[in-house]
C-alpha positions in Angstrom: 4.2 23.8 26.0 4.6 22.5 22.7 6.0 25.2 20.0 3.8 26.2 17.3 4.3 24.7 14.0 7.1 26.5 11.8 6.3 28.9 9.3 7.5 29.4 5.6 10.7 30.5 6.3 10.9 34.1 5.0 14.5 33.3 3.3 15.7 31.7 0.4 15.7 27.9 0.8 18.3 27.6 -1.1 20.9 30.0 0.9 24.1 28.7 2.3 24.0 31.5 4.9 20.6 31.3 6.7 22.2 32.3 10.0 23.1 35.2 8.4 20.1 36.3 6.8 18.8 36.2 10.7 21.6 38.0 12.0 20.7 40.8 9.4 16.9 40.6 9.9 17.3 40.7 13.9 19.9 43.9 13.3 17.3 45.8 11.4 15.0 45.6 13.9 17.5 46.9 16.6 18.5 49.8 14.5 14.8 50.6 13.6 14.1 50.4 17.4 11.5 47.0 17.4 14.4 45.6 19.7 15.3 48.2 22.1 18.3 48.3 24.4 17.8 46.2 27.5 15.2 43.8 25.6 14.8 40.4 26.0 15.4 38.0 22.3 12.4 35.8 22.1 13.3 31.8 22.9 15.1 29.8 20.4 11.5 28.1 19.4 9.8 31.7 19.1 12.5 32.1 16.3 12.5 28.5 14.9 8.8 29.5 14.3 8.6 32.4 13.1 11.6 32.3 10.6 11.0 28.8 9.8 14.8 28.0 10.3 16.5 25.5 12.2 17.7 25.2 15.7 21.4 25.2 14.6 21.0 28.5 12.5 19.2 30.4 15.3 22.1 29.5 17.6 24.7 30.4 15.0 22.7 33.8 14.5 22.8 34.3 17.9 26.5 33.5 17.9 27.0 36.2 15.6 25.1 39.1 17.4 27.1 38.0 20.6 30.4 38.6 18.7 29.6 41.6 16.8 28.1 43.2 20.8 24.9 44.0 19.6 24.0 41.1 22.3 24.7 39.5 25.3 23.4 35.8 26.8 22.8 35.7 30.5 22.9 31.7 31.4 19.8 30.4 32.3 17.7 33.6 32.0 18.1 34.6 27.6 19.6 36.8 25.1 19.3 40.8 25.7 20.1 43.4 23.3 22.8 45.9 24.2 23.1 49.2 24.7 24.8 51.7 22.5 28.5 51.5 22.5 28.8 48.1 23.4 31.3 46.0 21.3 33.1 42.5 20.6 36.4 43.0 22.8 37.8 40.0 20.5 36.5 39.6 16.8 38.1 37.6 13.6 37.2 38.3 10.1 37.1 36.4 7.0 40.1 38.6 5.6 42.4 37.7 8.4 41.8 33.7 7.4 42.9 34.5 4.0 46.3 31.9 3.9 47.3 28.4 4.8 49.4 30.5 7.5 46.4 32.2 8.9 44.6 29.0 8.9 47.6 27.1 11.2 47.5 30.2 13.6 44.2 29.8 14.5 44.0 26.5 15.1 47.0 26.8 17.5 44.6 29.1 19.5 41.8 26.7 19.3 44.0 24.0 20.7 44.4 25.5 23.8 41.3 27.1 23.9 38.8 24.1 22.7 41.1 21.2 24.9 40.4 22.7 27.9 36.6 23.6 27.1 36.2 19.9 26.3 37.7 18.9 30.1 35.5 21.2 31.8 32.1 20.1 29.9 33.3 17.1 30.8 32.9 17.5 34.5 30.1 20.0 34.1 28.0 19.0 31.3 24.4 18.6 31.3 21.6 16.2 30.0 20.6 19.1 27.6 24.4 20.2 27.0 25.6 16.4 26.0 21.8 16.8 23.8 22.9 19.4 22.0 25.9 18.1 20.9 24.5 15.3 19.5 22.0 17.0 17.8 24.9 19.2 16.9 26.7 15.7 14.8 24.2 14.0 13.3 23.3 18.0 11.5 27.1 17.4 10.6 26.7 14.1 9.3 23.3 14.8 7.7 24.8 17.5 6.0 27.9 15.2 5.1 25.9 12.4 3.4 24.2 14.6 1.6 26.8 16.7 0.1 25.8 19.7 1.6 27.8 22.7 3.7 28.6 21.1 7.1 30.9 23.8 8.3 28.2 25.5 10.3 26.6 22.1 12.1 30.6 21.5 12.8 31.0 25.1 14.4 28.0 24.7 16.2 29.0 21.1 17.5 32.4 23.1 18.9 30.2 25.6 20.6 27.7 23.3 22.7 31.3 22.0 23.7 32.0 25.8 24.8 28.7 26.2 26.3 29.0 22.7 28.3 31.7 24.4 30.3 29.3 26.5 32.0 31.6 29.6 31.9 30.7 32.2 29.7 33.9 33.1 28.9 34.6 30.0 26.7 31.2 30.2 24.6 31.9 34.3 24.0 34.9 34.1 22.8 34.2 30.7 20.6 30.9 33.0 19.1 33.2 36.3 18.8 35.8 33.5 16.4 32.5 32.1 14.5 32.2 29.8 12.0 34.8 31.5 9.9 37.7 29.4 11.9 36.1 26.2 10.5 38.9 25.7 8.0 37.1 23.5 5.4 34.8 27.2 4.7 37.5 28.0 2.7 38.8 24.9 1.2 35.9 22.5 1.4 35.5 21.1 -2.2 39.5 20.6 -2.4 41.6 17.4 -1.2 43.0 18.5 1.9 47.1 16.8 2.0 45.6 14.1 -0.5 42.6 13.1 1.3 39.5 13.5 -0.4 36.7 16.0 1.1 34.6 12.3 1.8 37.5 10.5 3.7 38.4 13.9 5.2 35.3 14.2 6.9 34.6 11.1 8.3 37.7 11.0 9.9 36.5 14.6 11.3 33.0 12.5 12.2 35.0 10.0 13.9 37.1 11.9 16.1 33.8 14.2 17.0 32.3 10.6 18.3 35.5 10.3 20.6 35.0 14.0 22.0 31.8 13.3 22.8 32.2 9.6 24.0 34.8 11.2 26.5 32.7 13.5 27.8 29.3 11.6 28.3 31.3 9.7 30.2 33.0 12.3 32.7 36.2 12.0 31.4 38.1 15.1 31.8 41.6 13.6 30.4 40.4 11.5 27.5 38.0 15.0 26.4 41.3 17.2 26.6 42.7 14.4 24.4 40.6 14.1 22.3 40.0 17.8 21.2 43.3 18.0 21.0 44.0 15.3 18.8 41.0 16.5 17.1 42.3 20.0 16.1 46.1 19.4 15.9 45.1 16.6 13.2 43.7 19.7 11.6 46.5 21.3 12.1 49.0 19.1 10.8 47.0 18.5 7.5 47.4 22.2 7.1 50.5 22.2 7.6 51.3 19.5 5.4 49.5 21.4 2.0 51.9 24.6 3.4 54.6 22.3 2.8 53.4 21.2 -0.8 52.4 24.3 -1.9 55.6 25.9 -1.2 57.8 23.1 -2.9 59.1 24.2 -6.6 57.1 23.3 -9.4 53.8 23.1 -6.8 50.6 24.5 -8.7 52.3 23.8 -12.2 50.3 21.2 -15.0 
């Protein structure tokens, strides 16, 4: 069946955070009792059309609810609100991404979390999982050419790569980090170790492309590579503005 047209969306245009104004509108309507424990979300295209928002910001919304416990996603059968005193066992906040330090920490944990999410979707990926990825990039790369905020079409890539693994394990705890551990949220207008934002994310295009060449292709090894060339390039870049920022005279005119 073919989805009904999208509405006016009922948030501002303009907002960088329209995941977030869904998160808050979806909340509402479990505290006020519309959404009672035990009920079934509407589909990703319900929500598309009645918020008028993307697919990439319902998924993020969604994202968020799973990491803050006020849902749950049951592969293959949808999103369910929770009961009461159901919580995130795992949960990062803005605050504790606050430093260059913080920054490095968490990608060391992606590394080891996100390397082996890309093997498995590589031998367990489907059609509609290797899809959404690539719907997941060329958001990123729309968003890039344009100028615009690509840190949630980049999380999102990350977390059909999650998702691909078919454990739920590896998608819940990517949703309970959220967008948050994208690093350029922070530090996306600045040069990051003297590469300009535009060179800085092309390279980051470029080495999604080898992710997902590796893994439409089976390739457990080259996917594990791949991520984690992707992230400890991340990593290293961090590391390197530490290292500036800490030598004397750093920050002066």
């Amino acid at each position: 069946m073919t989805p009904p047209a999208p509405q006016t969306s009922p948030f501002p245009r303009k907002s960088r955070n329209l995941a977030q104004a869904l998160v808050d509108e979806l909340t509402m309507r479990v505290r006020s009792g519309a959404l009672a424990p035990g009920a079934k979300l509407p589909t990703e295209a319900e929500i598309m059309a009645e918020f008028g928002v993307s697919r990439t910001v319902v998924r993020e919304a969604i994202s968020r609810l799973q990491a803050s416990g006020l849902m749950q996603t049951r592969h293959g059968v949808g999103t369910f609100v929770n009961g009461p005193g159901t919580s995130a066992p795992f949960h990062i906040t803005a605050d504790q991404l606050e430093t260059l330090h913080d920054v490095i920490a968490m990608l060391e944990l992606r590394i080891g979390l996100e390397a082996e999410a890309a093997a498995l979707a590589a031998l367990r990926r489907t059609d509609d999982n290797l899809r959404a990825m690539r719907e997941a990039q060329a958001a990123f790369w729309q968003a890039v050419q344009a100028g615009e905020d690509a840190v949630h079409a980049d999380f999102q890539f990350h977390l059909e790569i999650a998702r691909a693994t078919q454990n739920l394990h590896f998608s819940a705890m990517l949703g309970a980090l959220g967008s948050t551990v994208i690093p350029r949220a922070r530090i996306a207008r600045q040069p990051v170790a003297d590469i300009q934002p535009e060179i800085y994310l092309e390279r980051v295009h470029a080495e999604h492309e080898s992710i997902i060449a590796a893994i439409a292709c089976h390739d457990a090894e080259s996917a594990r590579t791949a991520m984690r060339i992707h992230l400890g390039n991340s990593r290293e870049r961090r590391r390197q503005m530490s290292e500036e920022s800490a030598m004397p005279g750093a920050g002066k005119a």
